[in-house]
N, C-alpha and C positions, 0 to 999 in steps of 0.2 A: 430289308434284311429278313433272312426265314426265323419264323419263330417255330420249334419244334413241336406242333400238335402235342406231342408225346409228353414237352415239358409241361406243358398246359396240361395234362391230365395227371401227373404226378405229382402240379402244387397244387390242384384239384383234390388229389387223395390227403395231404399235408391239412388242407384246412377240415378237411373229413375229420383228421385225426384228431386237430383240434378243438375241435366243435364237439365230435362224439367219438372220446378214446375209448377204446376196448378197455372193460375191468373186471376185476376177480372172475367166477368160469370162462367170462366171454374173451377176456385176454389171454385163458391157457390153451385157449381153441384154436382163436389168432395165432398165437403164438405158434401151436402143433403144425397148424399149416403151414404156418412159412417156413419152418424147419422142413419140411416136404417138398414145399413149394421150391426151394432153394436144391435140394437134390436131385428134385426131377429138372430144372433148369441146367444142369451141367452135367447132369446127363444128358440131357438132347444137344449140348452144346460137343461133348465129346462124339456121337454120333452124326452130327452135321459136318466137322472139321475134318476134311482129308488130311489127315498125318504125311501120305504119299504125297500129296501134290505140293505142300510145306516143305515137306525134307526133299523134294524135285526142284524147288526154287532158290535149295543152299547152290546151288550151282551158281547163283551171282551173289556168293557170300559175303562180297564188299560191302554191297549194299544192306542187304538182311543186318549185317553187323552193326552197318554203321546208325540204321533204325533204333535196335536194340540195346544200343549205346547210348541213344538217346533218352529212350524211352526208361531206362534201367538203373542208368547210373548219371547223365548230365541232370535228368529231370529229379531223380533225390540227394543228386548234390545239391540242389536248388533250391528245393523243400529245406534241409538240412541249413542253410544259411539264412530262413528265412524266421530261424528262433532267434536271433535276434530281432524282432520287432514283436516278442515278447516282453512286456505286457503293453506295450506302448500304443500298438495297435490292434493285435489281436489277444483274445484269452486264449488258455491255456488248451481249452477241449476244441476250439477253431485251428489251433495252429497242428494239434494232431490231425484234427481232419484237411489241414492241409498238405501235411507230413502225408497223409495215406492218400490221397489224391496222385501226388508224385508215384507211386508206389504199383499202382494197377497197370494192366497194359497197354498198349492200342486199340482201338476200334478194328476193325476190318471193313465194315459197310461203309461208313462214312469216307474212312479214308479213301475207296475205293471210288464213290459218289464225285468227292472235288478232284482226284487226279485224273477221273474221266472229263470232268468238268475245263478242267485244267488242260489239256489236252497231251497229259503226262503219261508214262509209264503204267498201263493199269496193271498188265502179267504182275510187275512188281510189287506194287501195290495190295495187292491181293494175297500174293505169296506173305509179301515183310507184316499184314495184318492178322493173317492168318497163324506167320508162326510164332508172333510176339502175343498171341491169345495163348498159342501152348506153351511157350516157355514162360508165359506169367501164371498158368497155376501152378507151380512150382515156383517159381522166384519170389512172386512178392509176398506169398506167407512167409519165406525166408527174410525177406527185406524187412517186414511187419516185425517179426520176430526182432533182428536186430536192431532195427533204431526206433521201435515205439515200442519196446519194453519199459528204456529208461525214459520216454516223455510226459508219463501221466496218463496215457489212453488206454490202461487196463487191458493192453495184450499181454498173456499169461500164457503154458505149456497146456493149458487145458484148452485155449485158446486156436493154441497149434492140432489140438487133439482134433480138435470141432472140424477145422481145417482139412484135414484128411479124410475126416469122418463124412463130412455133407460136401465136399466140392472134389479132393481128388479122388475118392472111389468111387461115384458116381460118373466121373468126366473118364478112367480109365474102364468103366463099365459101357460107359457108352461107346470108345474108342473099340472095346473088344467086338462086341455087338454089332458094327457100322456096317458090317459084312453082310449079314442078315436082316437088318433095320432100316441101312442107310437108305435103298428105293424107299420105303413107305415114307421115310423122313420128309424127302426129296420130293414125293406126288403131293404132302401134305403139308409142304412149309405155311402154308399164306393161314392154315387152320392154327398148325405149331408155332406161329409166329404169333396170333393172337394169347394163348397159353403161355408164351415169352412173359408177355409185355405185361398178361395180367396178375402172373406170379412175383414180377418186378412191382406192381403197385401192390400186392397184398405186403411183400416185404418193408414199400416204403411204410406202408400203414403200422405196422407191426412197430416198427423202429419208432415215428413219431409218435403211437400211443403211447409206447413207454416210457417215451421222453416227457413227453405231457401229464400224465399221472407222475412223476419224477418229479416234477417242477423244473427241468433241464432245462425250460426255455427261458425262465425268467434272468440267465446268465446271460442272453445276447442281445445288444442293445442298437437302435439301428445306427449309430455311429461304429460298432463294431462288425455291422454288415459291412458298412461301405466302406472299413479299413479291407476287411474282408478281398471287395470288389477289385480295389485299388493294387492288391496284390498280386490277386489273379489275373488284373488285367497286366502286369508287367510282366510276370511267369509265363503267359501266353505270350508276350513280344517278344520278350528274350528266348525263347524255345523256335518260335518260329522264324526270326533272323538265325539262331543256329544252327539252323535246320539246312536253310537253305544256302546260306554263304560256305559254312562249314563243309556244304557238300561239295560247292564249287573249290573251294581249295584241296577236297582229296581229288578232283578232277571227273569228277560226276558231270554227263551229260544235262542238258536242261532237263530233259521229260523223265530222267532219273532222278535229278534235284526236285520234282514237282514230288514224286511219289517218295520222297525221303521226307521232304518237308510235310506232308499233309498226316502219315507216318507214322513219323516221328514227335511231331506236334500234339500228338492224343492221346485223349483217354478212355477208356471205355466205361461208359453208365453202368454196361449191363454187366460186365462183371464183377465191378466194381461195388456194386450197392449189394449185393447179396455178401459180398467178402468182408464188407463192412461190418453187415448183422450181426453175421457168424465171428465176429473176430471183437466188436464193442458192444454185442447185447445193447442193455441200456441205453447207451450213450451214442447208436449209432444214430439218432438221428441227427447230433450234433457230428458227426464225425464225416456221414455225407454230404453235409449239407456243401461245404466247398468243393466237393465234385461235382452235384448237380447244379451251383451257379457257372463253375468253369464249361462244364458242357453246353450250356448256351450259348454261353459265351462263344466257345471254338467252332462253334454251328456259325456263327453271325460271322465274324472273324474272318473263318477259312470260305465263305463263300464269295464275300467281297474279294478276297485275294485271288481264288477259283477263275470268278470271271475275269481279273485284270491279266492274270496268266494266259486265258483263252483269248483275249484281247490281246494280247503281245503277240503270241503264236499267230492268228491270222494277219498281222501286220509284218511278220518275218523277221518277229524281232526277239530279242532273246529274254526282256522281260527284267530284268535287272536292272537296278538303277544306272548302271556304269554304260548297259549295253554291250554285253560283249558279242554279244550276237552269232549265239551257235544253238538258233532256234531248232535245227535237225538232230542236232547231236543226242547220241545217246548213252552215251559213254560205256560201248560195249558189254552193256547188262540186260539186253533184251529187251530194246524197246518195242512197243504194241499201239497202234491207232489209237486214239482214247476210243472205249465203250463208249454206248449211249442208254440212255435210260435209267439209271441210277438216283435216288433220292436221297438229296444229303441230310433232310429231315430224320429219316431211318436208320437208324445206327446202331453199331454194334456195341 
């Protein structure tokens, strides 16, 4: 099973934080930075994202819908049922960050990575990751806003303010921009992509110092990880049997069902832990933490699954337990070759 490089350098920065948290000047530094760090990331994010090529692929709105249904509203009904196993299994600041987990939006890389893998649908894939990244900076500060105000996870209006302030004006700065920007973006992603990744660990840093100087961690205990684990690992079964069955009864093709299910089944890191910062200060490092084990997770998860799909496909078979066997089918949404070359390690 792949273990994400990426993860590993992330609980790399986590024991950093532990060992030697940022204090007094050297935390207001930290801190400045990643409030930087967090703006110039969605900015490049809105200049990366073709808006055009997103709103080119509502032309198979079934599907985009039926992603974003998952992603938006099955996945925090989900969340949303899972306060009852308050306090039983989890505490109160785990089960926000589990609440905000549900909440973020798809990946694009990855999901794009297993449905090539998959030998699913990539056009769609691409499009339904691409447009559930835009329609999530707008939605889930909205989601944020209403169901973790009343949870305890200290989302506030000021909260919302930060929100607009460090992630949509930046991502609508950058979409303006793309025009004049997007070539240099585009020559220099593999440089811009190291600046991603290293703004995402100063964030993570930022969030566990503070948690650490807080004393936040002395609340999680490892029986309350592995309640933790045990939830996420059924939130990931049940999302991705919904994914996939769910899509076979509106009558989705296989290589359509691949690129719904891989989709629809995600989360995004990278959005995700910045929005966190910006929305629990303090307490995000308790408030990621159940997205950064779920992302593992769905790495390991969706690759096993990746190649049993691509195992089905070359045998002519439709991959389903039942067999229905309509391994060509595409169910009139633009089906595409799977790509090649894609790393499910690298994600969006």
């Amino acid at each position: 099973m792949p273990v994400d490089p990426y993860i590993v350098l992330l609980l790399a920065t986590v024991g950093l934080a532990a060992l030697v948290p940022a204090r007094g000047l050297a935390a207001d530094t930290v801190s400045g930075a990643s409030t930087a760090a967090i703006a110039f990331l969605f900015f490049l994010y809105g200049a990366r994202l073709s808006t055009r090529e997103a709103m080119d692929g509502l032309r198979h709105w079934r599907l985009h819908l039926t992603v974003l249904i998952c992603t938006f509203v099955v996945f925090p009904l989900l969340g949303l049922a899972a306060r009852g196993l308050v306090p039983v299994l989890l505490t109160h600041s785990l089960y926000t960050g589990l609440l905000f987990l549900t909440l973020v939006p798809s990946t694009i890389q990855s999901s794009i990575a297993f449905t090539s893998m998959a030998r699913g649908n990539v056009p769609a894939a691409i499009c339904a990751g691409s447009f559930s990244s835009l329609v999530g900076i707008v939605v889930t500060p909205l989601l944020a806003a209403a169901l973790l105000g009343g949870s305890g996870g200290g989302f506030s209006a000021d909260s919302l303010i930060k929100i607009v302030l460090q992630l949509l004006v930046p991502f609508v700065a950058g979409q303006v921009l793309r025009r004049w920007i997007g070539g240099f973006v585009t020559r220099h992603k593999k440089v811009l992509g190291l600046v991603d990744r290293g703004s995402i660990l100063l964030v993570v840093y930022t969030a566990f110092s503070e948690g650490m100087v807080r004393g936040i961690w002395h609340q999680v205990s490892p029986a309350r990880l592995a309640g933790l684990l045990g939830v996420e690992a059924v939130l990931l079964a049940v999302m991705l049997a919904s994914t996939w069955y769910g899509a076979r009864a509106l009558g989705f093709g296989r290589e359509d069902r691949i690129a719904i299910q891989f989709a629809g089944s995600k989360k995004s890191l990278a959005s995700g832990l910045p929005m966190a910062s910006v929305l629990f200060g303090a307490q995000a490092s308790l408030a990621v933490l159940p997205l950064m084990l779920f992302h593992q997770m769905q790495l390991m998860v969706c690759a096993v699954i990746a190649k049993r799909r691509a195992r089905d496909a070359g045998a002519g078979a439709d991959g389903d337990d039942d067999g229905d066997g309509d391994a060509g089918a595409s169910g009139g949404e633009g089906a595409h070759p799977a790509g090649r070359g894609h790393d499910p390690a690298r994600t969006g």
